[in-house]
C-alpha positions as CSV (number, residue, x, y, z in Angstrom):
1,X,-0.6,-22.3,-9.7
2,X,-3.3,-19.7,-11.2
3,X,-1.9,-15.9,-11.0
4,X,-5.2,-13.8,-11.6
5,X,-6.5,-10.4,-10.7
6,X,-10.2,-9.6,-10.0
7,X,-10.0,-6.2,-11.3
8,X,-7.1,-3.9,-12.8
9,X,-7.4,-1.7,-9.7
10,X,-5.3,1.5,-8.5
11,X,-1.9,0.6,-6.9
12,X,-1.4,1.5,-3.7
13,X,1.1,4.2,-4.7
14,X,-1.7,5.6,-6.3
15,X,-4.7,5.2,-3.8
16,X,-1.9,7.0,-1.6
17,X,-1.6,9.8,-4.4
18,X,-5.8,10.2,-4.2
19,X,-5.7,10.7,-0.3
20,X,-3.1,13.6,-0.6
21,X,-5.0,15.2,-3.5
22,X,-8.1,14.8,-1.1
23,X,-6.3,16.8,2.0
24,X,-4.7,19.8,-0.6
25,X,-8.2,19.7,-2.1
26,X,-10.0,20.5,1.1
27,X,-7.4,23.1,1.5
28,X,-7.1,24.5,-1.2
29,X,-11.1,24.9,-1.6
30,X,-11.3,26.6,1.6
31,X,-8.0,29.0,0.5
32,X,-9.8,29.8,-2.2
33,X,-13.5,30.4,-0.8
34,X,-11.3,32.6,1.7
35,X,-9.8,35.1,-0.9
36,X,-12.9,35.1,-3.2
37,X,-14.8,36.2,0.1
38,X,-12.2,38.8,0.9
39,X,-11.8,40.1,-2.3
40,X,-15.6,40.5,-2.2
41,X,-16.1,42.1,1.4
42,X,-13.8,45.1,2.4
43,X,-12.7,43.8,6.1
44,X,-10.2,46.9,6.2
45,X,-11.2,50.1,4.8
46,X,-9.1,51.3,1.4
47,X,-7.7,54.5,3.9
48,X,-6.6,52.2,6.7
49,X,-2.5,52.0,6.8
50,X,-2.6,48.5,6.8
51,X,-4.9,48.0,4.1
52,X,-1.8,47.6,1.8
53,X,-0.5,44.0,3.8
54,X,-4.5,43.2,3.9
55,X,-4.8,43.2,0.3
56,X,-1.6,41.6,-0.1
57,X,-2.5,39.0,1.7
58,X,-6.4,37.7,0.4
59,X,-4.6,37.8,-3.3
60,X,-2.2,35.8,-2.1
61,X,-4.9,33.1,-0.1
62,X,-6.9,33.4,-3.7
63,X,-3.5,32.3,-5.6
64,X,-2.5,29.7,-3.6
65,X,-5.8,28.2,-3.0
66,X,-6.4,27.9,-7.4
67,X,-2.3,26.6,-7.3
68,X,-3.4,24.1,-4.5
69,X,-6.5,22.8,-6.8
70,X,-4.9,23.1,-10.1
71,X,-2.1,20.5,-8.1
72,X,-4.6,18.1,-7.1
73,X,-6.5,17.9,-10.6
74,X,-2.8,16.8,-11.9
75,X,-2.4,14.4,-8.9
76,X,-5.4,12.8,-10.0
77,X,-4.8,12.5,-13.4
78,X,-1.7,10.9,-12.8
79,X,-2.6,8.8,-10.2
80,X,-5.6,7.1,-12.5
81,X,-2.7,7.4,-15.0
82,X,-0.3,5.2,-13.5
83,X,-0.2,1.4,-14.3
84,X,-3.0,0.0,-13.2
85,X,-1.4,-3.2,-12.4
86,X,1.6,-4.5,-9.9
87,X,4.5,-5.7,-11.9
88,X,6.0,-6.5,-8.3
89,X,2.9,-8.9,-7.6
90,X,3.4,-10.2,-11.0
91,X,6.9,-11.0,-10.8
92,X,6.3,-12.9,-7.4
93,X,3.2,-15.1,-9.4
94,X,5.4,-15.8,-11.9
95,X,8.0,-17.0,-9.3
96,X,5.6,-18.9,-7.7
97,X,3.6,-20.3,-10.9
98,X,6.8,-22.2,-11.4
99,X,6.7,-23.6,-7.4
100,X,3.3,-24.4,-6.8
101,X,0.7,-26.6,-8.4
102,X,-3.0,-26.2,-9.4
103,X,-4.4,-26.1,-6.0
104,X,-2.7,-22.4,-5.5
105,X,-4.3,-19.1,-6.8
106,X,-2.3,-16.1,-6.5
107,X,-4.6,-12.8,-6.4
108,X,-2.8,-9.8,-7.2
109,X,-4.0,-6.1,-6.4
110,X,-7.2,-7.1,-4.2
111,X,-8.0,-3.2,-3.2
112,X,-11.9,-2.8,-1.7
113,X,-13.5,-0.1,0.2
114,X,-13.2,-2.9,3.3
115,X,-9.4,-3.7,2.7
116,X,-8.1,-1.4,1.2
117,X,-5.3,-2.2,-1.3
118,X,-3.3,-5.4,-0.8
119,X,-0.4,-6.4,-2.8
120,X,-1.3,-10.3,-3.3
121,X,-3.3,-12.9,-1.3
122,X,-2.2,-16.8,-2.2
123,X,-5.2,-19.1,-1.2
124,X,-4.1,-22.7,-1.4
125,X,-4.5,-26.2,1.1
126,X,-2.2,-24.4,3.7
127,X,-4.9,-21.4,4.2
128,X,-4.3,-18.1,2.9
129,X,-1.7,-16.4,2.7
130,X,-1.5,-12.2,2.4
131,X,2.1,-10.4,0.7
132,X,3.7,-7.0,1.0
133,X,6.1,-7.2,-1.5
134,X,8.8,-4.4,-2.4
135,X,11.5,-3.4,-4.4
136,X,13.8,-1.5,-2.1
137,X,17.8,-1.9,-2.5
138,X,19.9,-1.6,0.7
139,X,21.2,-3.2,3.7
140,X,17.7,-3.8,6.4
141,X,17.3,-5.1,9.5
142,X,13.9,-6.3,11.1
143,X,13.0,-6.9,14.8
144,X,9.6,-7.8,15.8
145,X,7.3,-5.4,14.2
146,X,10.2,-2.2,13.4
147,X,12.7,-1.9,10.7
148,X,16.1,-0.2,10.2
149,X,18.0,0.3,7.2
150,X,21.9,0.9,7.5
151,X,23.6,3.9,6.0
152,X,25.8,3.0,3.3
153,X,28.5,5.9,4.4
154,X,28.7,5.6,8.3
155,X,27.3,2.1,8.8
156,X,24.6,4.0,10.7
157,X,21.8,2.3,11.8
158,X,18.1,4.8,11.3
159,X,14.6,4.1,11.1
160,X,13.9,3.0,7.5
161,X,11.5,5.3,5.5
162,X,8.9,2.1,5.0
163,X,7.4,-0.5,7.9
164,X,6.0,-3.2,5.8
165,X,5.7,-5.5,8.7
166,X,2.8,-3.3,10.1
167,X,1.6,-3.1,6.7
168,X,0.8,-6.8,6.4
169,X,-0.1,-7.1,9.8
170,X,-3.1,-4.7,9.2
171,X,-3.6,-6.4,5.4
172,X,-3.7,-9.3,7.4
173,X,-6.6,-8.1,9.9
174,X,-8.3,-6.4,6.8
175,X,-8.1,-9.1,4.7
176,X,-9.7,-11.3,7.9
177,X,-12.6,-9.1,8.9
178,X,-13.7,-9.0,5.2
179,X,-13.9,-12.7,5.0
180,X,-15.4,-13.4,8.4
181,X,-18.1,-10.5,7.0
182,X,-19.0,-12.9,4.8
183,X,-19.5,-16.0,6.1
184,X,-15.5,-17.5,5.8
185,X,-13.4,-18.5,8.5
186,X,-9.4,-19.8,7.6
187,X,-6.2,-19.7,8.8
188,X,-4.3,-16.1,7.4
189,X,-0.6,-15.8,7.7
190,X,1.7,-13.0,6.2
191,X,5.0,-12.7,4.7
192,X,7.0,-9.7,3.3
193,X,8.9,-10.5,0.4
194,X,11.9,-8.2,-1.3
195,X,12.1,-8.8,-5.4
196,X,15.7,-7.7,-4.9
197,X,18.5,-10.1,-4.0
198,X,21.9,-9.6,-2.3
199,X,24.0,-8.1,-2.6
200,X,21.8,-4.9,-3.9
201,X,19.1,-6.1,-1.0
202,X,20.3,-7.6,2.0
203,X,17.9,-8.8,4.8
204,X,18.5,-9.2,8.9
205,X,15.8,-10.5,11.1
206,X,15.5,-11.0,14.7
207,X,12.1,-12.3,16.1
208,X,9.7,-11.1,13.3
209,X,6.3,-10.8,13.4
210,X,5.9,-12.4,9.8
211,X,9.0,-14.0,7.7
212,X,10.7,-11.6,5.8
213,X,12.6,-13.0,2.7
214,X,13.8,-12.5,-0.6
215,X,11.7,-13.5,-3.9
216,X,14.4,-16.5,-4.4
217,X,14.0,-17.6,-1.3
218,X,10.5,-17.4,-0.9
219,X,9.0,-21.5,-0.9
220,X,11.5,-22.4,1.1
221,X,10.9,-19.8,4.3
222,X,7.5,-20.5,4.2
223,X,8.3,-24.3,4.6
224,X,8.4,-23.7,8.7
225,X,5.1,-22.1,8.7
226,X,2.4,-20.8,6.0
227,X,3.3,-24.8,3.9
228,X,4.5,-26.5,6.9
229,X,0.7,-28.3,6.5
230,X,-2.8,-28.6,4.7
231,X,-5.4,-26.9,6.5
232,X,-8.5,-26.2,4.7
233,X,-10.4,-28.2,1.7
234,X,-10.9,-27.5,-1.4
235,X,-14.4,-26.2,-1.1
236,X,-13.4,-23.9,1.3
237,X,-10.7,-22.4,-0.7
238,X,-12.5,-21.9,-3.6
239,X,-15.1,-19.9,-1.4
240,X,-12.1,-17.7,0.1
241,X,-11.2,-16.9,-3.9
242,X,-14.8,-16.4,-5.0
243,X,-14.9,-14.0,-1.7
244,X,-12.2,-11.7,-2.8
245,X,-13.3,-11.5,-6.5
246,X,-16.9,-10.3,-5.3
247,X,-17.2,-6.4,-6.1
């Protein structure tokens, strides 16, 4: 199996660092424009009895609007900072390199203005086939599209902090659209895949929407469904990978 990437693009942790700088930039442009504007034009008159508060309180916009910017030009240093690369999407080609044969291609960190970023896609004879993979510890449970994690105290079961079934699921219609933009038409399935393995990571599913499973485990729950069978030629899969490495 060949485990390439078409670029050494921005995680998604940090394309999700970008879009918070780009919200506290906004604000903290318009804070700032605020108190500049203030401090230029008296709204309240030095002898008013509230002109204390007033000037109080544009100092204060002015302060935390330059904090606010001064945040986000350290948020995007460190987001174009961080590895450029997905050791979790790495680990699972390496996994895989030693499962599959020549006619697979793992692509790791596909991220486009159309799809956004996606943690893998493996194109092979089956069709293609597009990953959310993680590194979470802890005891999870997934039914249909939701997921709960149980609390290691009370035995509680809560809403768990991540949803990476709807995550593939919308990598999965991304992923689609981008390829039928251009002409390809194949089968796309999903799976979300946990690099940890019990007892640190522990996995319940009832009905899901795509198979959940651990790295170890991975060929063989895909054996029911993404390798139950050939679908597409060659040809056709070497147009899906030359599709996804197209800037």
């Amino acid at each position: 199996m060949h485990n390439v990437a078409p670029t050494r693009a921005l995680t998604r942790r940090s394309q999700q660092l970008l879009t918070l700088a780009l919200v506290l930039g906004a604000v903290g442009v318009f804070l700032t424009v605020l108190g500049v504007l203030l401090q230029v034009i008296e709204f309240v008159v030095p002898t008013n009895a509230g002109y204390g508060l007033y000037n109080a309180a544009r100092t204060m916009l002015l302060i935390v609007g330059i904090l606010l910017l001064v945040s986000v030009v350290v948020m995007v240093i460190r987001a174009y900072t961080w590895k450029t690369d997905n050791d979790l999407a790495q680990i699972t080609g390496s996994f895989l390199a030693r499962q599959l044969d020549d006619r697979f291609t793992l692509i790791r960190n596909i991220s486009k203005r159309e799809t956004g970023y996606v943690d893998a896609v493996l194109v092979g004879p089956p069709g293609v086939l597009v990953f959310r993979i993680l590194n979470e510890a802890g005891i999870f449970a997934n039914e249909g599209p939701n997921w709960l994690v149980q609390d290691v105290r009370s035995g509680e079961w809560k809403p768990a902090p991540m949803q990476p079934t709807k995550d593939c699921v919308a990598d999965i219609e991304k992923i689609n659209q981008y390829l039928i933009s251009r002409g390809v038409e194949v089968p796309l399935f999903g799976v979300v895949v946990f690099t940890q393995e019990a007892p640190v990571t522990q996995l319940k599913a009832r009905e899901p929407v795509v198979p959940i499973t651990p790295l170890s485990m991975l060929v063989v729950n895909l054996q029911p469904n993404y390798l139950a069978k050939d679908r597409i030629d060659p040809a056709t899969a070497q147009r899906v990978i030359e599709t996804l490495f197209q800037t």
